[in-house]
C-alpha positions in Angstrom: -1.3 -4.3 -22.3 -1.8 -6.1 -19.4 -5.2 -6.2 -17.2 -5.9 -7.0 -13.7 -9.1 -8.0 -11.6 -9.2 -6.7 -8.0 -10.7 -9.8 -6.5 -8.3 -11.9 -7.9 -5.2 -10.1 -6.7 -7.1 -10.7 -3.2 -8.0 -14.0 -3.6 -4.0 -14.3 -4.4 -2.5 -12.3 -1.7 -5.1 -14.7 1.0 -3.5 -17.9 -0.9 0.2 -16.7 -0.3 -0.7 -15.1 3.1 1.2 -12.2 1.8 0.9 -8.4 3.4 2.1 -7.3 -0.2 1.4 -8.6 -3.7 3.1 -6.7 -6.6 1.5 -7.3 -9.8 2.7 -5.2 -12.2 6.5 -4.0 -12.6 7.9 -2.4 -15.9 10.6 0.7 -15.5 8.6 3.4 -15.3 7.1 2.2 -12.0 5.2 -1.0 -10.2 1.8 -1.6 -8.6 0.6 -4.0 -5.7 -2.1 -4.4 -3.1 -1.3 -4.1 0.4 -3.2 -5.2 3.3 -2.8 -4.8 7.6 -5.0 -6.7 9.6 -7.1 -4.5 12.2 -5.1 -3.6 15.2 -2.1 -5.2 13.7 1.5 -3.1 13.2 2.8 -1.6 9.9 6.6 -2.5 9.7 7.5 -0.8 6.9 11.0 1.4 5.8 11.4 4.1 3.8 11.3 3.4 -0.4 13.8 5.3 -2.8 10.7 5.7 -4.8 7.8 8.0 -5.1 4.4 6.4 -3.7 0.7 6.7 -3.8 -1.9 4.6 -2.0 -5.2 4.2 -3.0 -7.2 2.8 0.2 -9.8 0.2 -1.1 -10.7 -0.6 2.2 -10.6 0.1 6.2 -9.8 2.7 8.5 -6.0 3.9 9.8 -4.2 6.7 9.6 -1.1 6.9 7.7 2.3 8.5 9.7 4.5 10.4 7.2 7.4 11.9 8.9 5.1 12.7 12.0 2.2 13.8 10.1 -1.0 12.2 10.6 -3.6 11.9 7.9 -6.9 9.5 7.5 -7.0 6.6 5.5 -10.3 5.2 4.4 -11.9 4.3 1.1 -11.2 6.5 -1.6 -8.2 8.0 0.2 -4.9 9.0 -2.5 -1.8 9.6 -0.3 0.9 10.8 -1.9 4.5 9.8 0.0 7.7 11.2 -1.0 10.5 8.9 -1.7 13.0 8.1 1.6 10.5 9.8 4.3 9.7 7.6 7.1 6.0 6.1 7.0 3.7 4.0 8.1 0.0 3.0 9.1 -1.1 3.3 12.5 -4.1 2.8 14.5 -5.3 0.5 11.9 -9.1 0.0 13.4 -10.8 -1.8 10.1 -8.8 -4.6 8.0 -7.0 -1.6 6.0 -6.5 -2.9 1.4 -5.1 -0.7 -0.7 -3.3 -0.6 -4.2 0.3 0.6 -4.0 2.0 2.8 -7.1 5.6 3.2 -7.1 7.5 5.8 -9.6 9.6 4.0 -10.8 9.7 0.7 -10.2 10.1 -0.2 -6.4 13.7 -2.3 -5.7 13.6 -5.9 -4.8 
């Protein structure tokens, strides 16, 4: 078992000035938190894994293969391995936890 507390994955991710923290990877799949400054630009590819955010904080919509949907706490998007996405018009500091099935590649 392994256990995690939300404010110190934050506090972590501030210290390493890191968009993206992974904290947990086994086989079966791998978590992190991922955070976009307001008005700033999401410069992420497509994954060869499944995906789900769960938005903590913030407002932006996410673009999945052209497709708009809002993102704001409480949101679960489900993304499809190898289609193009990314947050746009981030207008709030935008947190969420990331799931990958499985495990994303390094």
């Amino acid at each position: 078992m392994q256990a995690f507390q939300l404010h110190e994955l934050e506090n972590l991710a501030t210290e390493q000035r890191s968009r993206y923290l992974e904290f947990l990877r086994v086989p079966a799949m791998s978590m992190g938190l991922y955070r976009l400054s307001a008005g700033s630009q999401d410069t992420q590819a497509p994954h060869k894994q499944d995906e789900v955010y769960y938005v903590l904080a913030g407002k932006a919509k996410l673009k999945v293969n052209g497709n708009l949907e809002l993102a704001t706490p409480g949101s679960l998007l489900y993304v499809e391995a190898n289609l193009p996405h990314q947050f746009v018009d981030i207008e709030e500091d935008l947190e969420a936890l990331v799931f990958f099935a499985p495990a994303e590649e390094s």
